[in-house]
ROBA-658526 format. One record per residue (C-alpha): residue in three letters; z, x, y; residue number from 1. Coordinates in pm, 1 decimal, always signed. Each point is the difference from the previous one (the first is absolute). Layout:
residues N
- aa_Z_X_Y_i
- ALA_Z_X_Y_NUM .
...
END
This chain:
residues 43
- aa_Z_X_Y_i
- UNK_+4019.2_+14003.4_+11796.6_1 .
- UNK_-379.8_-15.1_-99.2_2 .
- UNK_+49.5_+181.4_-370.1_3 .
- UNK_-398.8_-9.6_-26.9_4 .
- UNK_-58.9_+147.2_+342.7_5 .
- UNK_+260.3_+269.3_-146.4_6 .
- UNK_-202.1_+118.6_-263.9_7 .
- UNK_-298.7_-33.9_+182.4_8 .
- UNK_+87.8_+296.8_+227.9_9 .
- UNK_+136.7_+160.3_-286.6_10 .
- UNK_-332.5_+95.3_-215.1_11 .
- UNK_-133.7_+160.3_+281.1_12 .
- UNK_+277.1_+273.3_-104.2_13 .
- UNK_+83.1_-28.9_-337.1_14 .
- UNK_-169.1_+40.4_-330.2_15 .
- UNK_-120.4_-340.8_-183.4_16 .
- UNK_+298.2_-0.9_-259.3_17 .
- UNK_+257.8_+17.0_+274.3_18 .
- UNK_-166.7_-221.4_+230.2_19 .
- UNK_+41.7_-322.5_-282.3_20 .
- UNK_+337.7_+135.2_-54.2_21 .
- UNK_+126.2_-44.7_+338.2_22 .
- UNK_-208.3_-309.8_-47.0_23 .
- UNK_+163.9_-138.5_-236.5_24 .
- UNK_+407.7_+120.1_+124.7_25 .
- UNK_-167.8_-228.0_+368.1_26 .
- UNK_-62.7_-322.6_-253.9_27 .
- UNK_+353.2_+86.8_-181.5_28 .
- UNK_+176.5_+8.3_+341.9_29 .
- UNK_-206.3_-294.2_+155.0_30 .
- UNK_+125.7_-189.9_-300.6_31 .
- UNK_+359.9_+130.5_+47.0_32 .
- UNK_-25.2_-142.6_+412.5_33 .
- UNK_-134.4_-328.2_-137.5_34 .
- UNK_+248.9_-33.7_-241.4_35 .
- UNK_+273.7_+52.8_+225.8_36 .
- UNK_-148.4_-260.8_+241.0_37 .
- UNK_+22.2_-270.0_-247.5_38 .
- UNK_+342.1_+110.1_-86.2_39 .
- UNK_+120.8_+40.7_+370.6_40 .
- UNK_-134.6_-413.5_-30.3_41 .
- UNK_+156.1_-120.3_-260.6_42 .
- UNK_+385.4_+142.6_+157.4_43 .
END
């Protein structure tokens, strides 16, 4: 999923402070997919 696009969208509708939140939880849960990629790898 394209986090960035995500968010994107997102500040058309929400207020600054809970558009870099949501940024932020998009970077968190990129990181999480990534993570289990290399982990999926190394089994």
């Amino acid at each position: 999923m394209d986090w960035d696009a995500l968010a994107a969208k997102a500040e058309a509708f929400r207020p600054a402070e809970r558009v870099e939140t949501l940024r932020a939880a998009c970077r968190r849960a990129d990181e999480a997919a990534r993570v289990g990629d290399v982990l999926d790898a190394l089994d």
